[in-house]
SERO-4910 file (N, C-alpha, C, O; in steps of 0.05 Angstrom, whole numbers):
BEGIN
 pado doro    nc1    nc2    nc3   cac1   cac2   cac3    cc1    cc2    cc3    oc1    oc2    oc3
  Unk    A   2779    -85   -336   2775    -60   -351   2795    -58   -374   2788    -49   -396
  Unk    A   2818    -64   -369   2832    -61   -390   2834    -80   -408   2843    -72   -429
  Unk    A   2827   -108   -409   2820   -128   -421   2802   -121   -438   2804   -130   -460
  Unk    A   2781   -103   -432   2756    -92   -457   2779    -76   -471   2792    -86   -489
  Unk    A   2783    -51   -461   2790    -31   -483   2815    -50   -499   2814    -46   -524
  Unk    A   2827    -61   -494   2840    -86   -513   2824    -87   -535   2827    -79   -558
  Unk    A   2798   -104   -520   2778   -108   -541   2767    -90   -562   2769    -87   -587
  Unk    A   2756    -83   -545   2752    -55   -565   2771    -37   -573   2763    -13   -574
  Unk    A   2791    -41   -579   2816    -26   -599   2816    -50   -617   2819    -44   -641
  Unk    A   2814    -74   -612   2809    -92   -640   2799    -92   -649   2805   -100   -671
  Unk    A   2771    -82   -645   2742    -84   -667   2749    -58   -679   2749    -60   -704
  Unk    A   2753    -42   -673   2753    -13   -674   2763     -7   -707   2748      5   -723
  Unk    A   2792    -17   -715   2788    -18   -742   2777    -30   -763   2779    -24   -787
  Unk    A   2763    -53   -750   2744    -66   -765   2724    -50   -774   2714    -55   -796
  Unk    A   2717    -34   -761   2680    -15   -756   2697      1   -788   2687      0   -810
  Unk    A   2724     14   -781   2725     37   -792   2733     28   -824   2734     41   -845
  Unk    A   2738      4   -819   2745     -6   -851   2722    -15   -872   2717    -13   -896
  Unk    A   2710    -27   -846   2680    -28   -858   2663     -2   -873   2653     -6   -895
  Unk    A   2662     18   -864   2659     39   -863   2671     48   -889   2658     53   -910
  Unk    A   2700     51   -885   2707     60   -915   2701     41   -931   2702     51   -953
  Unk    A   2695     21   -932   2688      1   -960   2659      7   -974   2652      4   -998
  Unk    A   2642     18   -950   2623     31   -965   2627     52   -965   2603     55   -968
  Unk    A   2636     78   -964   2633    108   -974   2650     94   -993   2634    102  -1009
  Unk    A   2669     80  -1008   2682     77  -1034   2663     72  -1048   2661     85  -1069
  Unk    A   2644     52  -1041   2622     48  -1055   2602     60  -1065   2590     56  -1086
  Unk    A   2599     77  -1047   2581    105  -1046   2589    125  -1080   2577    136  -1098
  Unk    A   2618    121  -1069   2632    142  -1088   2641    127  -1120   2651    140  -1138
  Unk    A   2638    106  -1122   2644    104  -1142   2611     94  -1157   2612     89  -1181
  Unk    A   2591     92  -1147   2563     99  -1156   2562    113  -1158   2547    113  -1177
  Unk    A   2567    141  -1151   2559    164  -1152   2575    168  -1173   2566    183  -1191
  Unk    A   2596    160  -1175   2614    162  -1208   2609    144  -1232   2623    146  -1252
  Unk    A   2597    134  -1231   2575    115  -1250   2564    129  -1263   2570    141  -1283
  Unk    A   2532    127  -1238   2506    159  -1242   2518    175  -1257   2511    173  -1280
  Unk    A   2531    188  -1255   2538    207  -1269   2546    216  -1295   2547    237  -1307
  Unk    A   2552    179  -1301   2564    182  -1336   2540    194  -1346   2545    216  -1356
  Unk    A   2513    187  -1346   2488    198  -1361   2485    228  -1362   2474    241  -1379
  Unk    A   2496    235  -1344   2490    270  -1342   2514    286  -1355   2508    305  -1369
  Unk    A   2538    279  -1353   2556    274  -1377   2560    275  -1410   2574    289  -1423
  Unk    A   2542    254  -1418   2532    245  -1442   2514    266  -1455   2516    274  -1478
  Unk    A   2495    273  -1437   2479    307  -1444   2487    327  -1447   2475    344  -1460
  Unk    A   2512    331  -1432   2518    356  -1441   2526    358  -1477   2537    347  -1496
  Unk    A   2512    383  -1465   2515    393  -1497   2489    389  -1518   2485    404  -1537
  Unk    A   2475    372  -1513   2456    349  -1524   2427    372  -1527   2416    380  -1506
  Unk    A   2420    379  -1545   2399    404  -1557   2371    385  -1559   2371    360  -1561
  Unk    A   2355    396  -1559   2320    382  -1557   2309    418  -1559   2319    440  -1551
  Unk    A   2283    408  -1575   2269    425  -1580   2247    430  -1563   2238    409  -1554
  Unk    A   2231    456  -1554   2206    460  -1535   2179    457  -1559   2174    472  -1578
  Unk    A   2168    435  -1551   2132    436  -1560   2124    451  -1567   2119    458  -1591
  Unk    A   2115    467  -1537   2099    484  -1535   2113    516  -1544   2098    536  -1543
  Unk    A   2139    518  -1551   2147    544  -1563   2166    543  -1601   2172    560  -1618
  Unk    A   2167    511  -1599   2185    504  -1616   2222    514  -1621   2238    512  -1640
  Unk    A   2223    524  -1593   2257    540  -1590   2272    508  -1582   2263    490  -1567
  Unk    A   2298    510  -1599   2313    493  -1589   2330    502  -1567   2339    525  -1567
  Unk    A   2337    482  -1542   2339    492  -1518   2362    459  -1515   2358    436  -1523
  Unk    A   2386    475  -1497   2392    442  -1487   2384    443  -1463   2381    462  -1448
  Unk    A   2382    414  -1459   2362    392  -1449   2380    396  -1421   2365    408  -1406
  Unk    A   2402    391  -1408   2409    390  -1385   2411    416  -1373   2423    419  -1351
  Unk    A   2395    446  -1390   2384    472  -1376   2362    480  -1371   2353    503  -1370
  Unk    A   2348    447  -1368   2323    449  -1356   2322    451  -1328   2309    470  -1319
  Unk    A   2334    436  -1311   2324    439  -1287   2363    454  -1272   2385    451  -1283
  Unk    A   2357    466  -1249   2388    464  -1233   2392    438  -1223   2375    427  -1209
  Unk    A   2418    425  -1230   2412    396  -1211   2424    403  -1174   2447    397  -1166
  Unk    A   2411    411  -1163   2415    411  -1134   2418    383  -1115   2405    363  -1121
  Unk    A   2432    382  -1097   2442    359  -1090   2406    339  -1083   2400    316  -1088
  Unk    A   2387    365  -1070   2364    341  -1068   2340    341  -1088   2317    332  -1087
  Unk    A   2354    354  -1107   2335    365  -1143   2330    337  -1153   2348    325  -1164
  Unk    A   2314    330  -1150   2301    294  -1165   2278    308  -1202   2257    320  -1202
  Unk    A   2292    301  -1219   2281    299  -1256   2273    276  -1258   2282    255  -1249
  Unk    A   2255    280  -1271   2245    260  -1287   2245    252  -1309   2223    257  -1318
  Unk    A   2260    240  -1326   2261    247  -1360   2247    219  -1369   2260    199  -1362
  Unk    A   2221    214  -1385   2218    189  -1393   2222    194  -1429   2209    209  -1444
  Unk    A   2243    177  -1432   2247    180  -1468   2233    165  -1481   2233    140  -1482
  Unk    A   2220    180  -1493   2188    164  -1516   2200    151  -1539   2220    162  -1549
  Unk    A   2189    125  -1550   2200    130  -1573   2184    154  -1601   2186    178  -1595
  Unk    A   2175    150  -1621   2174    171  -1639   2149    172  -1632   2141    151  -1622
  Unk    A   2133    190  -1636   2107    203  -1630   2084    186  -1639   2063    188  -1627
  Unk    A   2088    168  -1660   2069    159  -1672   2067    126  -1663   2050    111  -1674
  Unk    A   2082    118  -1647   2095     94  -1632   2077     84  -1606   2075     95  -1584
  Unk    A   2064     56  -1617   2047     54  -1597   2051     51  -1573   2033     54  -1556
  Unk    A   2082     44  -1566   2104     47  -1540   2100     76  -1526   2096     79  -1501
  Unk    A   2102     94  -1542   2101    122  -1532   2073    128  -1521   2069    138  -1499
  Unk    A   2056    121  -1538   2019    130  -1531   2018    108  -1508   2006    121  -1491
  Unk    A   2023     88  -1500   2028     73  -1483   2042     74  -1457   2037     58  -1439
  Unk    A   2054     86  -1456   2074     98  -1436   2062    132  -1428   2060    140  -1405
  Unk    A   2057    142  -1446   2047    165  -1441   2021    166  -1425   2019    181  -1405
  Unk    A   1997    149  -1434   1971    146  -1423   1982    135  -1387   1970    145  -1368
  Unk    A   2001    120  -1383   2008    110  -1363   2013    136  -1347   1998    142  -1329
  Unk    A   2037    155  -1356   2043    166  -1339   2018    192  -1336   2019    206  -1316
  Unk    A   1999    198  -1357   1988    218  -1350   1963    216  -1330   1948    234  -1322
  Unk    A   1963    185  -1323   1943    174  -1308   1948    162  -1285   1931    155  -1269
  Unk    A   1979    157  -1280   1981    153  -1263   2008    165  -1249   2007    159  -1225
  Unk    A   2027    178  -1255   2055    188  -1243   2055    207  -1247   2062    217  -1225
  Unk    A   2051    234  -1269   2047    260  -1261   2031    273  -1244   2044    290  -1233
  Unk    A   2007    271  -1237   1989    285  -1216   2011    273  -1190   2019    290  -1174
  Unk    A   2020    246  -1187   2030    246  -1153   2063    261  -1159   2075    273  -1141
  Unk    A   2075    258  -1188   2103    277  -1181   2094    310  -1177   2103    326  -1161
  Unk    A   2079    314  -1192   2065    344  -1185   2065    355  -1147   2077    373  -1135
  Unk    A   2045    334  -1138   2047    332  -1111   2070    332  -1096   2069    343  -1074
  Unk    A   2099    319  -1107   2117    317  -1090   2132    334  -1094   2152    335  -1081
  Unk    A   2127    353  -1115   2142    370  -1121   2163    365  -1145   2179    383  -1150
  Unk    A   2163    339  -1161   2181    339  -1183   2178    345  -1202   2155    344  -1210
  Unk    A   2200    355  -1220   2198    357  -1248   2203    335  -1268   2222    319  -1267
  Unk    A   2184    335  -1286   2182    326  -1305   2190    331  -1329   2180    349  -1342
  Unk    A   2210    317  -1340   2218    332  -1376   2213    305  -1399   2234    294  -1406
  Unk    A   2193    298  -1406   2189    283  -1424   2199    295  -1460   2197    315  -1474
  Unk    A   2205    276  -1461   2222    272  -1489   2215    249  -1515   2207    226  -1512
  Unk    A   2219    261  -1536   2203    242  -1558   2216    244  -1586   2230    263  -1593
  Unk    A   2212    227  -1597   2240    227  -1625   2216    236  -1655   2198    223  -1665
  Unk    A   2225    264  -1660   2209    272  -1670   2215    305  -1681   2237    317  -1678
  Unk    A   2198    312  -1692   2196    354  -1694   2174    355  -1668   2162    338  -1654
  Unk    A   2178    389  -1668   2161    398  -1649   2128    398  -1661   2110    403  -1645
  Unk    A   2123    392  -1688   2101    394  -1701   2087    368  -1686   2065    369  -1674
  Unk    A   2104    347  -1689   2099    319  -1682   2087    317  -1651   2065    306  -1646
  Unk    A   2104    328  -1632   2097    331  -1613   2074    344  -1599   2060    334  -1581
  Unk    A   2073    371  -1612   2046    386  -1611   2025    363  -1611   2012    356  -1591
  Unk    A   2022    351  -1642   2004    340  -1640   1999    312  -1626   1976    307  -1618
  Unk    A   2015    295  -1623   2012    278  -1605   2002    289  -1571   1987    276  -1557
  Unk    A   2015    317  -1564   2005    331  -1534   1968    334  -1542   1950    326  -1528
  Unk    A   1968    344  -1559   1929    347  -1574   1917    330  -1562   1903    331  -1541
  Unk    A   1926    308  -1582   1912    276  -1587   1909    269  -1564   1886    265  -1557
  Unk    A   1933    267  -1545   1921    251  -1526   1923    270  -1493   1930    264  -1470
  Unk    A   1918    284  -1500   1918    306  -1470   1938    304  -1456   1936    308  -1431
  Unk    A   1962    297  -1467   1992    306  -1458   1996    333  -1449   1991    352  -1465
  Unk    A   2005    337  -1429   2016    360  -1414   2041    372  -1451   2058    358  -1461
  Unk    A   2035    394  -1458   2046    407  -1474   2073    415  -1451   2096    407  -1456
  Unk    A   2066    431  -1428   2092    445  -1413   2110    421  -1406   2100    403  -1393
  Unk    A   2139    420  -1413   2156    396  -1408   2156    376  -1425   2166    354  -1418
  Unk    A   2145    380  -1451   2151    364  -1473   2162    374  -1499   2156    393  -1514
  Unk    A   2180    356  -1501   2202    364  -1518   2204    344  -1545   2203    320  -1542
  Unk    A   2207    351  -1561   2222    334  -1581   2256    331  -1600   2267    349  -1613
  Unk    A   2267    304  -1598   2297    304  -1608   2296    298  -1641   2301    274  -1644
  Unk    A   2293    305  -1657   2286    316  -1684   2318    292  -1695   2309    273  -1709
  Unk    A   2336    291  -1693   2355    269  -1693   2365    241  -1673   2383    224  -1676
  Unk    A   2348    244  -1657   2363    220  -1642   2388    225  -1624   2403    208  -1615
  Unk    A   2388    256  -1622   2415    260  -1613   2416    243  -1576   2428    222  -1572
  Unk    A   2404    254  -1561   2401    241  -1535   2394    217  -1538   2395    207  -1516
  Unk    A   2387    204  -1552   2386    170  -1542   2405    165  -1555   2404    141  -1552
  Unk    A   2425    168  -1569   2451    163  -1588   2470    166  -1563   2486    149  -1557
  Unk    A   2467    192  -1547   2492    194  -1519   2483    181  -1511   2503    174  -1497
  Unk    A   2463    162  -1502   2457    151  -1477   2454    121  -1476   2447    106  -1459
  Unk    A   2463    119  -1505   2468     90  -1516   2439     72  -1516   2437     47  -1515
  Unk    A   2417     91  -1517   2389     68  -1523   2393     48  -1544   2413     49  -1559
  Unk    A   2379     34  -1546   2385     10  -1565   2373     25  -1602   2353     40  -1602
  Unk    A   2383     21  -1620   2375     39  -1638   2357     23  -1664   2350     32  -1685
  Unk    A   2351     -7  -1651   2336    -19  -1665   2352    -46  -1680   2374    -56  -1676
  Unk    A   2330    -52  -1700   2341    -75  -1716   2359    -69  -1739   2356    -53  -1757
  Unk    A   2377    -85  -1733   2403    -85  -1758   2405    -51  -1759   2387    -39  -1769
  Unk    A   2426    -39  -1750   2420    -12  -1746   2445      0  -1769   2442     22  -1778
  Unk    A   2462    -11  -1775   2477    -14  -1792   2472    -20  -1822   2488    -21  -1840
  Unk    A   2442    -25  -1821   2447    -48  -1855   2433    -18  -1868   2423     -2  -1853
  Unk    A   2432    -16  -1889   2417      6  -1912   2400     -3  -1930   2403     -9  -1954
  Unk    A   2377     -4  -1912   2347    -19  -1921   2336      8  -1904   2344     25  -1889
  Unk    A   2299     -5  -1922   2288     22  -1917   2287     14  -1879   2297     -5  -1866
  Unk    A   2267     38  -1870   2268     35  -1836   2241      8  -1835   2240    -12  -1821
  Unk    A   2222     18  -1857   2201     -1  -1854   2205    -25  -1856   2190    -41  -1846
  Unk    A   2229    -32  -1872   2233    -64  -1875   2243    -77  -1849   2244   -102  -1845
  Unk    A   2253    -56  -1829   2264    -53  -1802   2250    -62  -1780   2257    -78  -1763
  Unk    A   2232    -50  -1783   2198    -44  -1774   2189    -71  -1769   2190    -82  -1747
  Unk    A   2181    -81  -1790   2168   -109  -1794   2173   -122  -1775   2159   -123  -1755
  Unk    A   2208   -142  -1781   2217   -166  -1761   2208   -156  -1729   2196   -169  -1712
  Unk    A   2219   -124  -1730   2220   -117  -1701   2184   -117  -1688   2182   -117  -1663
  Unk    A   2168   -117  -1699   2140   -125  -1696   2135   -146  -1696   2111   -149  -1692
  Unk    A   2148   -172  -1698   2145   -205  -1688   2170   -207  -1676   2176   -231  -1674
  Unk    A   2192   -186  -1663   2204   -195  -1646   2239   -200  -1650   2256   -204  -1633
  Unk    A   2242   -199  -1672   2267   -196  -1692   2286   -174  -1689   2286   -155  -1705
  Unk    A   2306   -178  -1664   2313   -147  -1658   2303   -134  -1638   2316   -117  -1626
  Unk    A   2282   -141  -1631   2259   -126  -1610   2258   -143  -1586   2234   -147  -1582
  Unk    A   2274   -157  -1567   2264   -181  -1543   2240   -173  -1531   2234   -149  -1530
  Unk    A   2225   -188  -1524   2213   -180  -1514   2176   -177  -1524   2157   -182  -1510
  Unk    A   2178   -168  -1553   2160   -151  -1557   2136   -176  -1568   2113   -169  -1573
  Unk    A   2142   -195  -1569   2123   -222  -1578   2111   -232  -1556   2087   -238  -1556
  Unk    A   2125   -234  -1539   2114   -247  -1504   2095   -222  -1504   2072   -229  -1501
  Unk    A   2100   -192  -1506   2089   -172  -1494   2059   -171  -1512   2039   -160  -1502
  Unk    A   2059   -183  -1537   2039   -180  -1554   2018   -200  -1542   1993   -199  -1539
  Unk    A   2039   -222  -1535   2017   -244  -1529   1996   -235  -1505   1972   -237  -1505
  Unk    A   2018   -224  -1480   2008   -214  -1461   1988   -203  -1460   1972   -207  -1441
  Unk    A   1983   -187  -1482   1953   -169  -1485   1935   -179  -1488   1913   -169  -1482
  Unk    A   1940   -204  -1502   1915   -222  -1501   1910   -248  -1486   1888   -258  -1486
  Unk    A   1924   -254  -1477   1913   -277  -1455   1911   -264  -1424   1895   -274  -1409
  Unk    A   1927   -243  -1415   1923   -225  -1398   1948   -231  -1375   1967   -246  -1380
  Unk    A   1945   -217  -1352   1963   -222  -1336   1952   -208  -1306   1945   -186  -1297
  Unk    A   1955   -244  -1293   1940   -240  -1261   1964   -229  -1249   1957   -222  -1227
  Unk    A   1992   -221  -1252   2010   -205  -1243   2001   -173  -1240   1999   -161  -1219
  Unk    A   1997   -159  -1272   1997   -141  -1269   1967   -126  -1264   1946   -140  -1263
  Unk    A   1965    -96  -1261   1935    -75  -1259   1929    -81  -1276   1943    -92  -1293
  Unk    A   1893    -73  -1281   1875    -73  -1292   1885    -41  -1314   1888    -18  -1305
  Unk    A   1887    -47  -1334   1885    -31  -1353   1866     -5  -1358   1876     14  -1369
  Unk    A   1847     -5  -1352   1824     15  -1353   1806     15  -1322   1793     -5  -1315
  Unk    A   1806     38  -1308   1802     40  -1285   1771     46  -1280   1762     47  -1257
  Unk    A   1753     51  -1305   1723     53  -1303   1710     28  -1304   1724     10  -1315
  Unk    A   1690     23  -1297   1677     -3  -1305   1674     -8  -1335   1667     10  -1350
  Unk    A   1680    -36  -1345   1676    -43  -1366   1663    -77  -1367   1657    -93  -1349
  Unk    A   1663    -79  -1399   1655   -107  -1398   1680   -133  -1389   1677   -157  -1387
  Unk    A   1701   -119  -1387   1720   -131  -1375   1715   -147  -1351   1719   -171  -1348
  Unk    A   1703   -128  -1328   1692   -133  -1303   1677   -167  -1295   1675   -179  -1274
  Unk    A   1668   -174  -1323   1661   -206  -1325   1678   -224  -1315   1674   -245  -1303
  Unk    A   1697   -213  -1322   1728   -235  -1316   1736   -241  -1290   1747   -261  -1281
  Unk    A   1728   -221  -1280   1744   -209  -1251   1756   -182  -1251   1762   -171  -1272
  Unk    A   1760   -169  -1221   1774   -148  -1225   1792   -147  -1210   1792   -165  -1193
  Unk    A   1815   -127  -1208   1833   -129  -1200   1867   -139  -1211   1889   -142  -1200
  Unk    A   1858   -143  -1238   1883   -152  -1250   1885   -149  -1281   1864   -139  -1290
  Unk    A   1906   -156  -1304   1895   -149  -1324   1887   -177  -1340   1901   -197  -1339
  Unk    A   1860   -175  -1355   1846   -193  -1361   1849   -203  -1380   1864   -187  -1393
  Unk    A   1844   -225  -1397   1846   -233  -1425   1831   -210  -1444   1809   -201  -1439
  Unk    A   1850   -203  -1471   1844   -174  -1488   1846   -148  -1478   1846   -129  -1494
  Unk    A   1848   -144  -1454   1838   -111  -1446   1856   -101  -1445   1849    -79  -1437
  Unk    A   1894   -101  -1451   1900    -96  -1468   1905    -88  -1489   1914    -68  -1500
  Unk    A   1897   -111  -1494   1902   -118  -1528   1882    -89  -1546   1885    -74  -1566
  Unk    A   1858    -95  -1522   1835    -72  -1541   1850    -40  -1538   1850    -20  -1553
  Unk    A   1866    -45  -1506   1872    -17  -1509   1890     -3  -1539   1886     19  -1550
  Unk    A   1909    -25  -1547   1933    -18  -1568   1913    -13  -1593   1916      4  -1610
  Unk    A   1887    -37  -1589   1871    -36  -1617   1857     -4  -1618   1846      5  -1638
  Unk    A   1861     11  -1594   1840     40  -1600   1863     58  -1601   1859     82  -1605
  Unk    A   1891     47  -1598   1907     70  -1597   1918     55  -1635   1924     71  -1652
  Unk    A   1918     42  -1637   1928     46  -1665   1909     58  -1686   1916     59  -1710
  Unk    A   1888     66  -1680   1857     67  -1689   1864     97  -1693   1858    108  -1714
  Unk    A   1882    112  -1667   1875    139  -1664   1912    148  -1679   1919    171  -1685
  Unk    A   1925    124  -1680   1950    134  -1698   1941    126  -1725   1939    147  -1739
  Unk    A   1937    111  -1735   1932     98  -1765   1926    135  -1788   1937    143  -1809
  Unk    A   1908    144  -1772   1896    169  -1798   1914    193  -1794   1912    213  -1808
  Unk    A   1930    191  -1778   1951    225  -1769   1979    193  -1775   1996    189  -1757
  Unk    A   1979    187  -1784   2011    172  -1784   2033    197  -1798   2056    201  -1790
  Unk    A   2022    211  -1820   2048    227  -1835   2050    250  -1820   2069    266  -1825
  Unk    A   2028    256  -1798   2033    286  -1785   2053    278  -1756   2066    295  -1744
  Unk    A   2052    237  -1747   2060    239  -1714   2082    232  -1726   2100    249  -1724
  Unk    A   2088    208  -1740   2115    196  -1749   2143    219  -1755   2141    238  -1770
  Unk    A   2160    214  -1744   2183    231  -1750   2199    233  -1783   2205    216  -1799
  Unk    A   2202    259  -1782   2211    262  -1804   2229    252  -1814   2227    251  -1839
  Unk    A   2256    239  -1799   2274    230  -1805   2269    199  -1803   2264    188  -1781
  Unk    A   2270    191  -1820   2252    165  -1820   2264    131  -1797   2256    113  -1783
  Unk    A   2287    140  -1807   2310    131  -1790   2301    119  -1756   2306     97  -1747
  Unk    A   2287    139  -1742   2288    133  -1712   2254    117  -1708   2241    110  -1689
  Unk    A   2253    116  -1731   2219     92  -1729   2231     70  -1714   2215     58  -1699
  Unk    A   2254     61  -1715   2264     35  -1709   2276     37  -1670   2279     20  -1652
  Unk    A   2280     67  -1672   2293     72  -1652   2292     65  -1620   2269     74  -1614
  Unk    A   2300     57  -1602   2282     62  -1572   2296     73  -1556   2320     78  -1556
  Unk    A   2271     79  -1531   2279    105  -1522   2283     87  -1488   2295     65  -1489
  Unk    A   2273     98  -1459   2273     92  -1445   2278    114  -1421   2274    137  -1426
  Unk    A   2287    106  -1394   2285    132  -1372   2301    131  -1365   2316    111  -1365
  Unk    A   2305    163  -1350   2328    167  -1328   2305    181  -1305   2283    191  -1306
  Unk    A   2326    177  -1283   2314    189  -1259   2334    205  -1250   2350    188  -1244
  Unk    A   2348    235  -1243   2369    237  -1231   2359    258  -1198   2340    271  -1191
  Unk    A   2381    250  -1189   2374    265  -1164   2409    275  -1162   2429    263  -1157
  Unk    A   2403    311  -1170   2428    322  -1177   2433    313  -1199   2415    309  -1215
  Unk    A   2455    307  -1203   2468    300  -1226   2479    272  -1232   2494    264  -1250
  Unk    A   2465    256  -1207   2467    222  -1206   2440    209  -1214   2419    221  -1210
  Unk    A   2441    187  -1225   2423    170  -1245   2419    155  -1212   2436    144  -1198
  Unk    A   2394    159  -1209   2382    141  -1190   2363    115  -1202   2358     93  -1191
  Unk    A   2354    124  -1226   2347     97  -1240   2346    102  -1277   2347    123  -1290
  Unk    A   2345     82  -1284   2351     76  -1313   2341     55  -1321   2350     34  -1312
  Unk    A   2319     53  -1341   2314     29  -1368   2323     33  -1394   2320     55  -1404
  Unk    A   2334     14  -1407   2337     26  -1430   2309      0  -1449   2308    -24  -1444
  Unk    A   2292     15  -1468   2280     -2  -1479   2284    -27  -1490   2297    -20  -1510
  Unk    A   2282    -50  -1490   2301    -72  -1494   2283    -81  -1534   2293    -96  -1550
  Unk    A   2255    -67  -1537   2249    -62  -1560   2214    -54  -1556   2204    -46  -1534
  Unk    A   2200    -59  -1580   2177    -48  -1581   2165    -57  -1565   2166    -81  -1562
  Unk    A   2146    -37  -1546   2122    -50  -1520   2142    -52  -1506   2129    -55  -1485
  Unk    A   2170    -53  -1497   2174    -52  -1470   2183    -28  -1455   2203    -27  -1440
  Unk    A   2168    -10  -1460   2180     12  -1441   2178      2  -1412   2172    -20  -1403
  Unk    A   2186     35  -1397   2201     22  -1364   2163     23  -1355   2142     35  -1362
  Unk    A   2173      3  -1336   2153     -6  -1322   2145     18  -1291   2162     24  -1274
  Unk    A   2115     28  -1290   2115     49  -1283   2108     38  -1250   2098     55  -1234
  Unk    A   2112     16  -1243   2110      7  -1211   2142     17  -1209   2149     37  -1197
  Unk    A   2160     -1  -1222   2183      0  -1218   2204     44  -1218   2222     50  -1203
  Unk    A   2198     52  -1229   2195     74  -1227   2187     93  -1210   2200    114  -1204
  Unk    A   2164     86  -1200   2156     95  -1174   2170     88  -1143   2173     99  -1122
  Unk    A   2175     66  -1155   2194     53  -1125   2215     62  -1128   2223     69  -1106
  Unk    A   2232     67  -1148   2256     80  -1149   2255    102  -1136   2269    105  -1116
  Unk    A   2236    126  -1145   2226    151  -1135   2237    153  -1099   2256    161  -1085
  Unk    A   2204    138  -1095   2207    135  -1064   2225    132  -1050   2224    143  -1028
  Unk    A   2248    115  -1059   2268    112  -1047   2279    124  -1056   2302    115  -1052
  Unk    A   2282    147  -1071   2303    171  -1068   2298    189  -1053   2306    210  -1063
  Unk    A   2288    191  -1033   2290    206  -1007   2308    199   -979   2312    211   -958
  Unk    A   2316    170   -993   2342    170   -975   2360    180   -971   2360    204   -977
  Unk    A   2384    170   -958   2407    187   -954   2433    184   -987   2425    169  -1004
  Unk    A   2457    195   -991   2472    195  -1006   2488    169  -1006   2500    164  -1027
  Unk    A   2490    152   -985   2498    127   -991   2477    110   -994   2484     88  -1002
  Unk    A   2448    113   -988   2439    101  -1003   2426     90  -1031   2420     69  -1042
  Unk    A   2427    125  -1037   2419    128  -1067   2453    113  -1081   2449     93  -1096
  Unk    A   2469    117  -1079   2500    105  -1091   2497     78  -1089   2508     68  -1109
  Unk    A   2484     57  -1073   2477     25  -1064   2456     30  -1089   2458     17  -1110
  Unk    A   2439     44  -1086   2415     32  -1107   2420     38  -1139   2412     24  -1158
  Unk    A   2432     59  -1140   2450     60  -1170   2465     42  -1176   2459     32  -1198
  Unk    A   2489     31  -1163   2498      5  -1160   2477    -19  -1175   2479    -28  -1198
  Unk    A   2461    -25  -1158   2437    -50  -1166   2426    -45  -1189   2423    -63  -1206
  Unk    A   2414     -9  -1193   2415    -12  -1214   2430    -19  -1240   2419    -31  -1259
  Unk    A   2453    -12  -1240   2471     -9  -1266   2482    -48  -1269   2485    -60  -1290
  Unk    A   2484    -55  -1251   2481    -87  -1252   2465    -99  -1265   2474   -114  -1282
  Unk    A   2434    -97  -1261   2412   -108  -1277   2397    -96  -1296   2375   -104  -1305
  Unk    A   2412    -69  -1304   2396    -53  -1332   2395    -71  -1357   2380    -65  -1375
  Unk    A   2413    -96  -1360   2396   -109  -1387   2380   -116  -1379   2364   -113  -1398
  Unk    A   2370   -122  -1366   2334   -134  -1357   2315   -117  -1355   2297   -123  -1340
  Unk    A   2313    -91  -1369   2301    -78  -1361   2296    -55  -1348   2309    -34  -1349
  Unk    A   2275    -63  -1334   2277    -36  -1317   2291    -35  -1297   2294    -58  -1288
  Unk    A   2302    -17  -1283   2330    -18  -1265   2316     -2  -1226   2300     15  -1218
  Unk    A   2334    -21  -1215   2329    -11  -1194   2342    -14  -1166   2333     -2  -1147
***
């Protein structure tokens, strides 16, 4: 008998050291997360649907189990944004609705811009906002495009970053649309002539046709979506997720066509219903692999 409790008084600070090595861990993710919520204060965005400028971190209370959603568009007229947007209005708002989260989508732009991009494409107007300077993706260090420094127009900016110049990413992503990808969903969820190919995955062009009908539907409103300040055409945007006032997940756009990936997002979600050391472990992983993308 006394030979155990021996024993077990040796393990005993093992358990408890163990222990504190992760609540340090806990706590210094949780001091991470936090720089982003940080960076906002102060940080002004305008309402859509009223056109009042309002700051942005007095949208929601952050309560310890309060989960936001902020996905940062880039400028209204940005086939990244109509792209990201169609995604989430088809597939992640109706289920955050259900779970009860809020949503604050954001877009680099006036409120004129935004209105009409909410029109165009049956964007939820309530929870859309526009940053008329770039001020929130400037705190939050999004990437701000090609040669962001040089004093050329934005359009000459534009160009390279449309074959990839400045933009990673965005040439593989172009190709993608057209030879297709047995990785990812099927793009359009009605039957089409796609359906020849196979279904279940995304196919050679279908895609590609989607960008061809969304540039179709920006090309004739370009001077009403495009932002005024000509400057953030180049700009990118990307997401936060916070639960409270900790960043449970983060992409930052790495350039054009790659916004965050909306599987990956969702899984982040789900697993923020864990406990406080685990959300601090997955902030962790995230903030490790945010150049790659989407974070998780």
């Amino acid at each position: 008998m006394q030979l155990q409790r021996l024993s077990g008084a040796k393990q005993r600070p093992l358990v408890v050291k163990a222990r504190s090595r992760q609540l340090c861990t806990a706590l210094r993710a949780q001091q991470q997360a936090s720089a982003e919520y940080e960076a906002l204060k102060g940080v002004k965005v305008f309402s859509a649907a009223d056109g009042f400028e309002v700051e942005l971190l007095s949208l929601w209370q952050p309560g310890p189990d309060t989960r936001v959603v902020i996905p940062f568009l880039t400028h209204f007229a940005d086939l990244s944004s109509w792209e990201y947007a169609q995604k989430l209005n088809q597939k992640v708002l109706p289920q955050l609705r259900e779970q009860g989260l809020q949503v604050i989508t954001v877009g680099l732009g006036s409120p004129e811009n935004a209105r009409l991009f909410s029109s165009t494409l049956d964007f939820p107007l309530e929870g859309l906002y526009a940053d008329p300077t770039g001020a929130a993706y400037s705190a939050l260090g999004f990437s701000p495009g090609f040669a962001p420094g040089a004093d050329i127009n934005p359009y000459m900016k534009l160009l390279p970053m449309l074959a990839g110049i400045g933009s990673p990413g965005t040439l593989q992503e172009v190709i993608r649309g057209y030879v297709g990808d047995r990785s990812a969903k099927p793009v359009f969820n009605s039957a089409t002539p796609f359906d020849i190919l196979g279904q279940n995955y995304q196919r050679p062009f279908e895609l590609a046709t989607l960008r061809l009908f969304n540039m179709i539907g920006i090309l004739p409103k370009w001077g009403e979506l495009s932002p005024p300040d000509t400057k953030l055409l180049v700009q990118q945007g990307g997401s936060l997720v916070f639960k409270g006032t900790d960043v449970i997940f983060r992409h930052n756009d790495s350039g054009i066509l790659k916004y965050t990936d909306i599987d990956a997002l969702m899984a982040a979600i789900d697993a923020s219903r864990g406990s406080s050391t685990q959300q601090a472990q997955l902030t962790t992983s995230s903030s490790s692999s945010s150049n790659s993308g989407a974070t998780m």
